[in-house]
C-alpha positions in Angstrom: 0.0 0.0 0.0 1.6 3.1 -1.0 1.2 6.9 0.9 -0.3 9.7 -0.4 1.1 11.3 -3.7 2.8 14.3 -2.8 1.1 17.7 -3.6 3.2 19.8 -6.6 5.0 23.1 -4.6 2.8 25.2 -6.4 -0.3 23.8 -4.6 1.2 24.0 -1.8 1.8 27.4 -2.3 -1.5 28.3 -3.4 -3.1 26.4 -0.1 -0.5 28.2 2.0 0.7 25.8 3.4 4.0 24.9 1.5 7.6 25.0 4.0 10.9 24.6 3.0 12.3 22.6 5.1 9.5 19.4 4.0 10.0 20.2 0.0 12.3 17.2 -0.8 12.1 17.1 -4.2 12.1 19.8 -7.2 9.0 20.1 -8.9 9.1 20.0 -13.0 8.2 23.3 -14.3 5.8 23.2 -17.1 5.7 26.3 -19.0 2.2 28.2 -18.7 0.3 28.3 -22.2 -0.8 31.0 -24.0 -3.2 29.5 -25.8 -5.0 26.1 -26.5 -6.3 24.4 -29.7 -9.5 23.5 -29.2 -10.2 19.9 -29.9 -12.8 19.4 -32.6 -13.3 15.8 -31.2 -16.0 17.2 -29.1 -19.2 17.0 -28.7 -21.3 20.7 -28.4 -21.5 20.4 -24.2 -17.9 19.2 -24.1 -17.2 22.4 -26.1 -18.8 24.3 -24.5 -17.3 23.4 -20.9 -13.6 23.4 -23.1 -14.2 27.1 -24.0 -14.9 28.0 -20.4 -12.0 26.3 -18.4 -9.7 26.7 -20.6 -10.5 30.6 -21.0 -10.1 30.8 -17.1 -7.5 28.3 -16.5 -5.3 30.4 -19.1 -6.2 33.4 -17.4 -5.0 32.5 -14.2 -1.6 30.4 -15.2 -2.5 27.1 -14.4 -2.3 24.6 -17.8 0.4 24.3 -20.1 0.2 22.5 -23.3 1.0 19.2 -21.6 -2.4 19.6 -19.5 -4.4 19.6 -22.8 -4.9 16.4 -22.9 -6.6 16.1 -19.6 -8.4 18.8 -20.0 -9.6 17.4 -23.4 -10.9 13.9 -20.8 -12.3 16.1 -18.7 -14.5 18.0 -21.7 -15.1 15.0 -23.5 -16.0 13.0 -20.3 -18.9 15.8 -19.1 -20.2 16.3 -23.1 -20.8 12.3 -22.7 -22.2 12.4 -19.3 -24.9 15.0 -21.1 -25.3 13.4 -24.2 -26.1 10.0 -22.5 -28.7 12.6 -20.3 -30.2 13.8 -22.9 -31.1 10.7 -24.6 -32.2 9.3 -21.3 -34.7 12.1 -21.1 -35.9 11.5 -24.6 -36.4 7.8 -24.3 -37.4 7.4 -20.9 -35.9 5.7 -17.6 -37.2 2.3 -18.9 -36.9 0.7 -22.5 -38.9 -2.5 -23.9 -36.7 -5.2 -24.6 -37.8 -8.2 -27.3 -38.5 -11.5 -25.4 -37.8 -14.4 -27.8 -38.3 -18.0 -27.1 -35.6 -20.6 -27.5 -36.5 -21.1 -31.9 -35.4 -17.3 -31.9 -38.6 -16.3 -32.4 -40.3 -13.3 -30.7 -43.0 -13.6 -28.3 -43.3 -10.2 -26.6 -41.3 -7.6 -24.8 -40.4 -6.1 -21.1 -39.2 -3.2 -19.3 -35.4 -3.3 -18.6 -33.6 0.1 -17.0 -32.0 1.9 -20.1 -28.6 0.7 -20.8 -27.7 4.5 -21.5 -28.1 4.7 -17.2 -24.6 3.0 -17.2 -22.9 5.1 -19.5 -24.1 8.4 -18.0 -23.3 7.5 -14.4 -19.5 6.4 -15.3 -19.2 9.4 -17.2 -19.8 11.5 -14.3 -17.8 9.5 -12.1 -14.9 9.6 -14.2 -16.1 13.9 -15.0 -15.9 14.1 -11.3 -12.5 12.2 -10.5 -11.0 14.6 -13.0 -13.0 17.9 -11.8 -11.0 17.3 -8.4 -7.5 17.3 -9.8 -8.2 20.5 -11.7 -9.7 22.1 -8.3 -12.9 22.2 -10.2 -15.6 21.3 -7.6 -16.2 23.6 -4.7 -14.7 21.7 -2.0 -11.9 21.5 -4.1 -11.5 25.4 -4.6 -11.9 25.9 -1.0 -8.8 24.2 -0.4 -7.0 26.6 -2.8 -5.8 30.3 -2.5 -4.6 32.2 -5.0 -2.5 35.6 -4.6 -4.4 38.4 -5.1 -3.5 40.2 -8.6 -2.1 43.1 -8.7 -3.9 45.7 -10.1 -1.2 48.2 -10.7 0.0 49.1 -14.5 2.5 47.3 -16.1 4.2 50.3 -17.6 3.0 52.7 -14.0 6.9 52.4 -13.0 7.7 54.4 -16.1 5.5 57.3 -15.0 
């Protein structure tokens, strides 16, 4: 059984809670991104979530290029959770399934849960496990501190 992972400097930081003296090892700096492709794998809600977290997430420093891809299974992850919702909604809780006797031929039907139940509870469970390691979910941002911006110019120490 191994320990916990240990948290990246920079979380510690942010939590305020990082010392010196316990840092044993030197974190790899990944350099911030500017930008991000967006992925045209995705469906329109994983888009949509895409063009918000990334927009903020670049904002405020905290992806580089490497973290695309996780933030692409993140996206893609919550667009499938919805799509499998949506379709639930449209074709109801229950489905008929065909009933057929052992000559393979069919004699009726019955109610089973819809399949697509499965595929939109993992979804979110996988959406969630990820939504945690960004610091997406409110518990999670509670843990977190950022430093306050500074609102002064860039150029106000040429005045």
């Amino acid at each position: 059984m191994a320990g916990r992972r240990p948290l990246p400097k920079e979380i510690k930081e942010a939590k305020g809670t990082f010392r010196e003296d316990r840092h044993k090892y030197e974190t790899v700096n990944v350099p911030k991104a500017l930008t991000l492709e967006t992925p045209t794998e995705l469906n329109d809600w994983g888009l949509k979530l895409w063009n918000v977290i990334s927009e903020d997430f670049l904002r405020i420093g905290l992806v580089g290029r490497v973290d695309a891809g996780s933030l692409f299974a993140l996206c893609n992850e919550f667009g499938t959770y919805c799509h499998a919702d949506s379709l639930i909604k449209e074709r109801g809780l229950e489905i008929d399934e065909d009933i057929y006797t052992t000559k393979g031929e069919l004699c009726g039907t019955r109610k089973v849960p819809n399949p697509l139940l499965k595929t939109r509870n993992e979804a979110f469970k996988n959406y969630n496990s990820m939504c945690s390691k960004f610091g997406i979910t409110p518990v999670d941002r509670v843990r977190l501190s950022a430093p306050k911006e500074d609102k002064q110019d860039d150029f106000s120490e040429f005045d």
